[in-house]
Residue, then its C-alpha position, 0 to 999 in steps of 0.5 A: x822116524x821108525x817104530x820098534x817093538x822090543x822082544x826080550x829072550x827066554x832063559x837060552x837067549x838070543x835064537x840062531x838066525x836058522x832057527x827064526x828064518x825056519x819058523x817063518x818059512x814053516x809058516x809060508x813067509x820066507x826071508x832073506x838076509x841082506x846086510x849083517x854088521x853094515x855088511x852086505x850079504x847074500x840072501x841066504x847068508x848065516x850070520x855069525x852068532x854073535x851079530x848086532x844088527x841084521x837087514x831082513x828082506x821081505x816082501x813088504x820091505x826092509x826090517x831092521x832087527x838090533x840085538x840090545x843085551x837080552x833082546x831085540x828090537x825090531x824096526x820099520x819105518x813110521x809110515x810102513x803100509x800094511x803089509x810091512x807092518x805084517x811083515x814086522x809083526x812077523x819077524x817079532x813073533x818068530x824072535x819071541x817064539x824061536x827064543x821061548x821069550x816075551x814081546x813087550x807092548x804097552x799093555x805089558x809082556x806078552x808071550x808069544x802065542x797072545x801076541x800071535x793072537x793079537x797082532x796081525x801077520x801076513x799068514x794065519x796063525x793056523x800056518x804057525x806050528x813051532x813042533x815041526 
């Protein structure tokens, strides 16, 4: 069984792919696309604005990122070690900040920023700076 966190998009909607691979890598976490629509990919592939479903390669492992109307969600596997869950928590802050929209928890809606604050990544939040 997987776990998911869900992020719904600001008012611009869903980020370009570049624009979400970038931040992460601005903040020294880099990853690579491997499968758009069940298609392989090769790692530095643009997926076209209009994907589904985007296999993410990290260091950690495998996410999982399903476009669902004005959001995402973004899966692992239920019994994900640490480093996967940073590496989730990761991809759901990037789509959060790069579409200026909100991470849903239990607790409530959380912007990006509190949820930055709150979850842990595998890189300080020092590392995370959106204006670059």
């Amino acid at each position: 069984m997987g776990m998911e966190q869900r992020v719904e998009f600001g008012p611009g909607g869903c980020p370009l792919w570049s624009d979400v691979a970038s931040l992460l890598a601005r903040s020294g976490f880099a990853v690579q696309i491997r499968m758009i629509d069940d298609q392989l990919a090769f790692p530095d592939e643009t997926p076209p604005e209009t994907w589904r479903e985007l296999r993410v390669g990290t260091l950690g492992g495998m996410v999982t990122v399903r476009r669902d109307g004005n959001g995402v969600w973004v899966v692992t596997w239920g019994n994900a070690d640490t480093a996967m869950r940073k590496a989730w928590n990761a991809l759901t802050w990037a789509f959060a900040e790069t579409a200026k929209g909100t991470v849903i928890t239990p607790a409530g809606p959380l912007p990006a920023q509190d949820y930055l604050d709150r979850e842990s990544l595998p890189f300080p939040a020092s590392r995370t700076d959106p204006g670059q």
